[in-house]
N, C-alpha and C positions, 0 to 999 in steps of 0.2 A: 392435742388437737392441732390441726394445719390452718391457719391462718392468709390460705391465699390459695388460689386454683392453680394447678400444676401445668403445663404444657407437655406433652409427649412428643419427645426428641427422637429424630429418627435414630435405629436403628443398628448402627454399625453398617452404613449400606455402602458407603466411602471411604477409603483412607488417600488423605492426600501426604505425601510425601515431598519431600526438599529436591527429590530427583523430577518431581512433576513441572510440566509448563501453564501457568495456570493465565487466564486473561479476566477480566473482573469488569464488564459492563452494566450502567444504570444509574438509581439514585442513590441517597446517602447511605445508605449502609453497604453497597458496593464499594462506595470509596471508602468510609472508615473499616470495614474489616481489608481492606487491600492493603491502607495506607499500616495496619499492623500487622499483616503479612508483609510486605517490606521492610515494614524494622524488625521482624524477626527471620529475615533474608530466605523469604522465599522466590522464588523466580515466577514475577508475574511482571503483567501491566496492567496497569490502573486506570479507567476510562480514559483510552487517547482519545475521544471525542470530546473530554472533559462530561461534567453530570450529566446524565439523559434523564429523563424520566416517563417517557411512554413507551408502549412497545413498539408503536414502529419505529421510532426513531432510531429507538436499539435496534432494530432489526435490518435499518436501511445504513447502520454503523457496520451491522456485522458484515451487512452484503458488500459494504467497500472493501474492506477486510480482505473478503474472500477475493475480490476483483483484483485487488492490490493498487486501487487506485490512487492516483495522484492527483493531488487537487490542481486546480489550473487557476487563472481571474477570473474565468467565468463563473465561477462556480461562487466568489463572492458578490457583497455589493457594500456601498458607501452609504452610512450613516453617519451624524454628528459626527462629522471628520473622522471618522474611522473605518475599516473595515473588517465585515463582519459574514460570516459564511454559516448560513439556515441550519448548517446540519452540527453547529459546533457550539459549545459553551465562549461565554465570552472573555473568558481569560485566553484564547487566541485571536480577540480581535486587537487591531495594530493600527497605526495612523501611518502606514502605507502598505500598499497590495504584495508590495515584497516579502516585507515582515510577517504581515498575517496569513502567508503560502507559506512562509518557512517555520513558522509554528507549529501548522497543520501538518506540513510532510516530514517533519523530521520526526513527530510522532508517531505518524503512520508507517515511517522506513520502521521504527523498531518495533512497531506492534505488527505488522504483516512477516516482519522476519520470522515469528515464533508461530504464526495462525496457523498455518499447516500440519503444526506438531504438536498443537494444543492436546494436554490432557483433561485439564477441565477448564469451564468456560462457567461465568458464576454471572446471573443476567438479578438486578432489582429491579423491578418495575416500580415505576412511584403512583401512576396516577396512569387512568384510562381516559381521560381526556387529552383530544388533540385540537392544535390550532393551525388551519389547513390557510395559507396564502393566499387571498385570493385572489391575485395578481398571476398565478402561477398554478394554483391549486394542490402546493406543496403540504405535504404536514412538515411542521419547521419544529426543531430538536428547542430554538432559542429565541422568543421574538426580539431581541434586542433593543428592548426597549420603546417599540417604533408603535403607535396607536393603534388601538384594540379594532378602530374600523379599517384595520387591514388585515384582518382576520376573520374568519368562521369560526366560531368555537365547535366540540360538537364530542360525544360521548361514543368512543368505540363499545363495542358489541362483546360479546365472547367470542361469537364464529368472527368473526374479522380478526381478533388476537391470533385464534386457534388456526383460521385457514394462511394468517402470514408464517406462522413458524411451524407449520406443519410441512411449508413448500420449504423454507430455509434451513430446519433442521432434518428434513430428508437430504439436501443438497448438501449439508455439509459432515452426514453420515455416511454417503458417496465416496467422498475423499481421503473422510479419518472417520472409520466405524467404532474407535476405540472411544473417544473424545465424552465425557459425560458430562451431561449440561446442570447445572446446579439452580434454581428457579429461589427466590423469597418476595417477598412483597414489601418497601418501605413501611415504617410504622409511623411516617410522619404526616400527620393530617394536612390536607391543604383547604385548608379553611375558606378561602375564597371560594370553593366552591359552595360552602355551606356544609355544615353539619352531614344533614342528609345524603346531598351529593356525594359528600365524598365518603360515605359507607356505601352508598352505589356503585362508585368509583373500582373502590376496593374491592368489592364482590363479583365485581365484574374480572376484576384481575387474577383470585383466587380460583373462579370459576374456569379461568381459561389455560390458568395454569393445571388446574386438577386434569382437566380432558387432555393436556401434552402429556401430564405424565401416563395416564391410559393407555397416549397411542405410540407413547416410547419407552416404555417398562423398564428397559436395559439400559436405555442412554439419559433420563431426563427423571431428576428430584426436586425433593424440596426442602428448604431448611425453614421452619419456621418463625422469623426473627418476626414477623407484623402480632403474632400471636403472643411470645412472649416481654413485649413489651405491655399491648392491650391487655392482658389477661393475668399474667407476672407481675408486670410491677406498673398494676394500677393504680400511680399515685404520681401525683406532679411535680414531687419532690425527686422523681426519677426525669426529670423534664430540663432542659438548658433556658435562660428567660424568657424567651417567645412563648415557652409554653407547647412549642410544638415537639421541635425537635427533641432527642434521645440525648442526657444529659453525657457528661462523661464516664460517670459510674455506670449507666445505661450502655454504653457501646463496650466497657471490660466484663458485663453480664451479658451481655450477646458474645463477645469473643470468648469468656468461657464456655457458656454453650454451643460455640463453632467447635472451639478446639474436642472439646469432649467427644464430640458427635464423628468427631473428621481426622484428628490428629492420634497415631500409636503411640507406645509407649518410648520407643525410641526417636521418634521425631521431636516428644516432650523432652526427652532428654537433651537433643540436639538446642531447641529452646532453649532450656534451660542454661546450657552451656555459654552460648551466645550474650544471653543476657547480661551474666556476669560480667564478659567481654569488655559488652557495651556499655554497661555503668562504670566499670576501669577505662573506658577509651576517656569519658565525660566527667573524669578527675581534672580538676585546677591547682596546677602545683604553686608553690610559694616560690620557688627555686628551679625554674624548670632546668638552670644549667648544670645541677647538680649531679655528683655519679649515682646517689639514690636513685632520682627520677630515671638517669640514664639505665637502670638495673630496671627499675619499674617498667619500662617498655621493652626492655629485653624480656621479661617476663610475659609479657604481655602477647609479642610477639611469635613467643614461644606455642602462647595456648591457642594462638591464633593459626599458627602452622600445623600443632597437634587437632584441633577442629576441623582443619581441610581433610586431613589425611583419611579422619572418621567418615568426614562428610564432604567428597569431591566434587560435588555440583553447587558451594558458597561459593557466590562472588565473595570476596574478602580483598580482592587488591586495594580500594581505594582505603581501608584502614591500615592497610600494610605501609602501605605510602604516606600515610599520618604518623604512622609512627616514624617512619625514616626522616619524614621532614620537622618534626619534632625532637 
């Protein structure tokens, strides 16, 4: 007897590989499955806007992206001695306009470096509510803290989701017809909105997502990570203490349902190899001056060199260099 409702995984409809450029926009399970696609050295980047969680924000991310914009001071403004830019999370805000421009663009230089040759583009949407400025009548990515009566609150639609990325992902199918977009929904409740709400929320997200994929058969999926958390592993013991969030054993059961659904048998392997790597990098010797250890990283060095050759598209310099200075 099954003891729990199953989720159906796509397919085999993707395979992402170590040779792909991949970019990862949105809320938390964009960044937790990015942040272990970079410890198992795949070539992406990881929300340069830092978290988003609505679609147009993500949407008005990607379109900088594609513009290759550089942010300027006008584009910030000052709050409690610092500053802070609408369209950013606040770990680029800085207590001067210098800092919080060089934050912004030196992310953007290396995320727009790779946008043109994206092969996959992986968007979470967290929530269908936006908070439009009214000073400006911006939707803003971060209120920064700044009081509620400087806001509108206000629940996007499906046709508003559907009609912004219906115009963006034609325009950016234009450029790179290749590029396949990857679609999931956060499973992290935002309770402030209320229970209710934010199954509205959510529904509204799912809804707008199903009508992209309709109207991009070829280019636009879906994984569904909001599913198997709600429905897999309904239990709060799968929960971090808020209670909201997706505990740790929660984000290694969505990574193995990524990997299964996305990764070959050779790319596993590629993993696989790495791993080992990387748990001998994260040895603490007693003796590091020793000829052991000095063998120990000759060794080390070795499978490191034999891994590139397998696999030409690992950065691997900055371990190679740990080891030399070790």
């Amino acid at each position: 007897m099954e003891f729990r409702t199953l989720v159906e995984l796509p397919k085999k409809e993707l395979t992402i590989s170590y040779s792909d450029q991949i970019l990862l926009l949105g809320s938390c399970f964009a960044e937790n499955i990015g942040n272990l696609l970079v410890k198992n050295k795949f070539n992406c980047e990881v929300n340069p806007f830092g978290v988003l969680y609505n679609p147009l924000s993500i949407a008005n991310a990607l379109q900088c992206l594609d513009d290759k914009k550089t942010f300027s001071e006008k584009d910030l403004f000052e709050y409690k001695r610092l500053y802070h830019s609408f369209m950013h999370h606040g770990s680029f805000s800085a207590s001067s306009a210098d800092e919080c421009l060089n934050n912004i663009n030196n992310r953007m230089q290396t995320a727009t470096a790779q946008f043109s040759k994206l092969n996959y583009l992986l968007i979470t949407f967290g929530t269908a509510y936006v908070y439009e400025y009214k000073q400006t009548g911006m939707v803003v990515a971060n209120c920064h803290k700044l009081p509620d009566s400087a806001f509108t609150r206000r629940l996007l639609s499906v046709e508003q989701i559907v009609d912004t990325y219906v115009s963006l992902i034609t325009g950016l199918l234009k450029k790179n017809s290749d590029v396949r977009i990857l679609f999931s929904v956060s499973p992290i409740r935002h309770v402030k909105d209320g229970m209710h709400r934010n199954q509205l929320s959510k529904a509204t997200l799912l809804l707008a997502i199903d009508q992209l994929k309709e109207a991009f058969p070829r280019n636009v999926f879906y994984f569904p990570s909001y599913e198997l958390v709600m429905d897999e592993l309904r239990d709060y013991r799968f929960y971090a203490d808020d209670m909201l969030h997706p505990s740790s054993v929660a984000v290694n059961y969505l990574w193995e349902a990524f990997d299964n659904c996305y990764f070959s048998r050779e790319t596993r392997q590629i993993m696989k190899e790495w791993g080992q790597i990387s748990k001998a990098l994260q040895h603490k010797p007693f003796h590091p001056e020793s000829e052991h250890y000095k063998s120990f990283l000759i060794q080390i060095v070795l499978k490191i060199n034999q891994l590139k050759e397998k696999c030409p598209f690992l950065d691997v310099e900055k371990e190679l260099e740990l080891c030399r200075i070790l």
